[in-house]
C-alpha positions as CSV (number, residue, x, y, z in Angstrom):
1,X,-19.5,-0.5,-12.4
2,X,-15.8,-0.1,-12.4
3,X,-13.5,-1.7,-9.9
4,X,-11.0,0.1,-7.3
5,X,-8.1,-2.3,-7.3
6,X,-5.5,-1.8,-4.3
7,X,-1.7,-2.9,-5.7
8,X,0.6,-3.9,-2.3
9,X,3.9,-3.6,-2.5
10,X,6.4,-6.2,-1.0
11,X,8.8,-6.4,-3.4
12,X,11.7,-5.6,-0.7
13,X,14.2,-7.8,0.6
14,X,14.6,-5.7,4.0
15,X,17.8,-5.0,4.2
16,X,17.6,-2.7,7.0
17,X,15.8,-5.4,9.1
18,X,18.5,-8.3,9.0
19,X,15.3,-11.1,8.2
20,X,12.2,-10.7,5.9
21,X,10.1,-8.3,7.8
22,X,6.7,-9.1,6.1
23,X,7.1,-12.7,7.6
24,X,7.7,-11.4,11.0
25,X,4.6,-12.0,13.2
26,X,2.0,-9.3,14.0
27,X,-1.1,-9.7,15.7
28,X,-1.5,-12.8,15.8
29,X,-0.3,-14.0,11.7
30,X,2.4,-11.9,9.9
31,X,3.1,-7.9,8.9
32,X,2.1,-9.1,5.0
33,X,-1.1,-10.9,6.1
34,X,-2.2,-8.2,8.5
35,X,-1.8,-5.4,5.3
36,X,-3.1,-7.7,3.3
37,X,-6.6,-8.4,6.2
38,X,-6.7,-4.9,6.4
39,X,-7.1,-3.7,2.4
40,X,-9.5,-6.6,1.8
41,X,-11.6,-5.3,5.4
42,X,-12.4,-2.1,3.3
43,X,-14.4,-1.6,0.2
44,X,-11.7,-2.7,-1.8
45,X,-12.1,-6.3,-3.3
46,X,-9.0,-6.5,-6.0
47,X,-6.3,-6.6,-4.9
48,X,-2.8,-7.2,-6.7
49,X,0.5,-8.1,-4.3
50,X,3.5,-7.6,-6.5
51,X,6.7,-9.6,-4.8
52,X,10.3,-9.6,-5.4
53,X,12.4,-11.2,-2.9
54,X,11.8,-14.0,-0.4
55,X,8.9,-14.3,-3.4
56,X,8.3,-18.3,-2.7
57,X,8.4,-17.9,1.2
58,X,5.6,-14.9,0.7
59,X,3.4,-16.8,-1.3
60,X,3.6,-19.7,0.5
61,X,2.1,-17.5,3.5
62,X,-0.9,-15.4,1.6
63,X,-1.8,-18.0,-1.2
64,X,-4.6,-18.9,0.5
65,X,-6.5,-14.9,0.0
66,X,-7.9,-13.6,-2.4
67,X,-5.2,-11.5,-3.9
68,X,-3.4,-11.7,-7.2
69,X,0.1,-12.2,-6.7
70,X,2.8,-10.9,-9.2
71,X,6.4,-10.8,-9.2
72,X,8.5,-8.0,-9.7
73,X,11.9,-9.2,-12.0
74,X,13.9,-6.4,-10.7
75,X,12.8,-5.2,-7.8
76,X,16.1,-3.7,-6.8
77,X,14.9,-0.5,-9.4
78,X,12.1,0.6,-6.5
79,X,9.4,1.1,-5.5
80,X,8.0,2.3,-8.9
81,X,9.2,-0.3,-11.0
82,X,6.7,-2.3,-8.2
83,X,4.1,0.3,-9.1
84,X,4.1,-0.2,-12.7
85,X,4.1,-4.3,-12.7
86,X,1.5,-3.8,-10.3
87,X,-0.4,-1.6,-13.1
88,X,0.3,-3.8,-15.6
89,X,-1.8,-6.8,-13.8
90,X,-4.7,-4.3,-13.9
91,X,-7.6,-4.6,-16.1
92,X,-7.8,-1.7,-18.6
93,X,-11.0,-1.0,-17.8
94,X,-10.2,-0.3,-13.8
95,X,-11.6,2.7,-12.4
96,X,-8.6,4.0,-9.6
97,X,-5.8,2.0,-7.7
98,X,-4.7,2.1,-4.3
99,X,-0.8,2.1,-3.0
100,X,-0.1,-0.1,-0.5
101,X,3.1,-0.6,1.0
102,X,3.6,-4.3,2.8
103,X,5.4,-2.8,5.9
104,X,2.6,-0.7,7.0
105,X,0.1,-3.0,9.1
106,X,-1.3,-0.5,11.1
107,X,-3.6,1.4,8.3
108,X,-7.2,0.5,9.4
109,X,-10.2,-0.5,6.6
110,X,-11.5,3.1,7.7
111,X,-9.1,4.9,6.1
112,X,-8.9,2.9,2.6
113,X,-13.3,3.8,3.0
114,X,-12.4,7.7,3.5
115,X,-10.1,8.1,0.8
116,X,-12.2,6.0,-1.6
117,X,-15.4,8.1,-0.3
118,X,-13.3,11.9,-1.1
119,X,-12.4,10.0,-4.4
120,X,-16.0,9.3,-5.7
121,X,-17.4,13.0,-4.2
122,X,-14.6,15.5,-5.6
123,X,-13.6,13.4,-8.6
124,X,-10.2,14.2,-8.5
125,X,-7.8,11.9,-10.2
126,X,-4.7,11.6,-6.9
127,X,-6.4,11.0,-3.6
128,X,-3.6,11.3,-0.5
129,X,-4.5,10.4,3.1
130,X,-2.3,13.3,5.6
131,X,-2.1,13.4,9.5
132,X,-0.6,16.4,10.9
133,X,0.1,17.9,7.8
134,X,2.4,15.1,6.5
135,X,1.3,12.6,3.4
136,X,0.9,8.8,3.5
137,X,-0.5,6.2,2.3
138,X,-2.9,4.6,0.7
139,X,-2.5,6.4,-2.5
140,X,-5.6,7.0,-4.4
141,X,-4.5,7.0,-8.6
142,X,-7.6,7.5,-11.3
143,X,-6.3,5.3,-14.0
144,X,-6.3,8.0,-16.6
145,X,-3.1,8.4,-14.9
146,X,-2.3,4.6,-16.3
147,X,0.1,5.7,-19.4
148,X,1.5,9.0,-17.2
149,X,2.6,6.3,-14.6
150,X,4.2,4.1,-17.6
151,X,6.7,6.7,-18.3
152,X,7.9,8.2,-15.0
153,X,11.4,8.0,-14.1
154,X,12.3,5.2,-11.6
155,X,14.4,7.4,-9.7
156,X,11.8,10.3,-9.4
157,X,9.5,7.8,-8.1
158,X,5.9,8.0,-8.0
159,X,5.5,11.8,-6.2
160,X,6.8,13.1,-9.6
161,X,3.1,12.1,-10.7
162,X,2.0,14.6,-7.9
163,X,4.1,17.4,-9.3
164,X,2.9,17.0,-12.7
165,X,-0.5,17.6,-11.9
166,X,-0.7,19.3,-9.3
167,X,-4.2,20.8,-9.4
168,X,-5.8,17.2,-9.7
169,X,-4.5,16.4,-6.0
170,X,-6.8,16.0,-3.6
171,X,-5.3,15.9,0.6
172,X,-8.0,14.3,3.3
173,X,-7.2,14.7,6.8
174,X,-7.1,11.5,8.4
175,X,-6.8,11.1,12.5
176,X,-4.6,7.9,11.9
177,X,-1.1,7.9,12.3
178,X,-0.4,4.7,10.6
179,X,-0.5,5.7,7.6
180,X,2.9,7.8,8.0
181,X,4.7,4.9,9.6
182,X,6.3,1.9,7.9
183,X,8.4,-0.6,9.6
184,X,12.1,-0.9,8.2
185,X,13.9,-1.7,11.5
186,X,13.9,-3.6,14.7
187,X,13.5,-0.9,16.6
188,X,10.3,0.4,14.1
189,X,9.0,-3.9,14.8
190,X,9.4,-3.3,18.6
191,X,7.6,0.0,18.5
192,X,4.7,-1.2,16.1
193,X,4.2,-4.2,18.4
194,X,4.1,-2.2,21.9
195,X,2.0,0.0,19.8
196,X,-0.2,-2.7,19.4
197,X,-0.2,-4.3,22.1
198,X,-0.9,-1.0,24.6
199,X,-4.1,-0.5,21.7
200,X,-5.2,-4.0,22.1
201,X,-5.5,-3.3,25.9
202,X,-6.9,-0.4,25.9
203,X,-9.7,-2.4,23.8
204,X,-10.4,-4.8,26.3
């Protein structure tokens, strides 16, 4: 049986946050380790984590999972250029890859398991998780896509894949609204965390 392989991107050197925002804490270890916890609580067990800056401090932090780690030589190109070293790590006999983004802690197993599920039942190559109308991630990508993804352009970014074939896109309807909400600020860190917090009692 093929593999589903998740790629996580944490190439960034959070500029917008004043520190490395992956190493912040969350829940009781970081953001990076929480994304990380959360993609290996699904069905998915590859996983590739493709760094850029703050690369020694990361790995230091997630060495011990079971992720392959990468490095991204220019990650100041995007968040494609992330993509495609992340592809590159791949086997060439993978089945579909998953687009994670490091910032985004608060995107539960469940949803990675629904848009794997809508993957394997309509067979359609670009899988897309949306709440209230609006996209997110993770990204479902068949890896007949693989060469297609090669030659976008970096500025376009991966959603040019989506316009090019736009028939093969498949949108699931997720009741989940981390999967719209990244963290790029410290008002976003102070949000997630009350977020969290207010969820965590609710729980108890």
């Amino acid at each position: 049986m093929k593999d589903n392989w998740a790629i996580i991107l944490a190439a960034g050197s959070s500029t917008r946050m004043g520190t490395q925002k992956l190493l912040l804490p969350y829940e009781g270890s970081t953001m990076i380790e929480r994304v990380v916890d959360n993609v290996l609580g699904s069905v998915i067990e590859k996983a590739v984590v493709v760094l850029g800056a703050d690369n020694a401090r990361i790995t230091e932090i997630i060495a011990h999972k079971p992720v392959k780690i990468i490095l991204n030589p220019k990650p100041e190109k995007g968040m494609l250029s992330s993509v495609m070293c992340g592809i590159e790590a791949i086997p060439e006999d993978a089945n579909a890859v998953l687009i994670y983004l490091g910032d985004q802690p608060n995107i539960p197993p469940a949803i990675t398991n629904a848009v794997v599920k809508a993957y394997n039942d309509a067979l359609s190559g670009i899988v897309i998780p949306v709440h209230h109308h609006r996209r997110g991630h993770p990204l479902l990508v068949d890896m007949k896509y693989r060469r297609d993804i090669s030659r976008l352009d970096l500025e376009e970014g991966l959603r040019s894949l989506m316009h090019l074939f736009p028939e093969d896109v498949l949108e699931v309807d997720v009741d989940e609204p981390g999967i719209l909400v990244d963290i790029d600020t410290r008002e976003d860190y102070s949000k997630a965390l009350k977020k969290a917090g207010d969820a965590g009692a609710g729980n108890s």
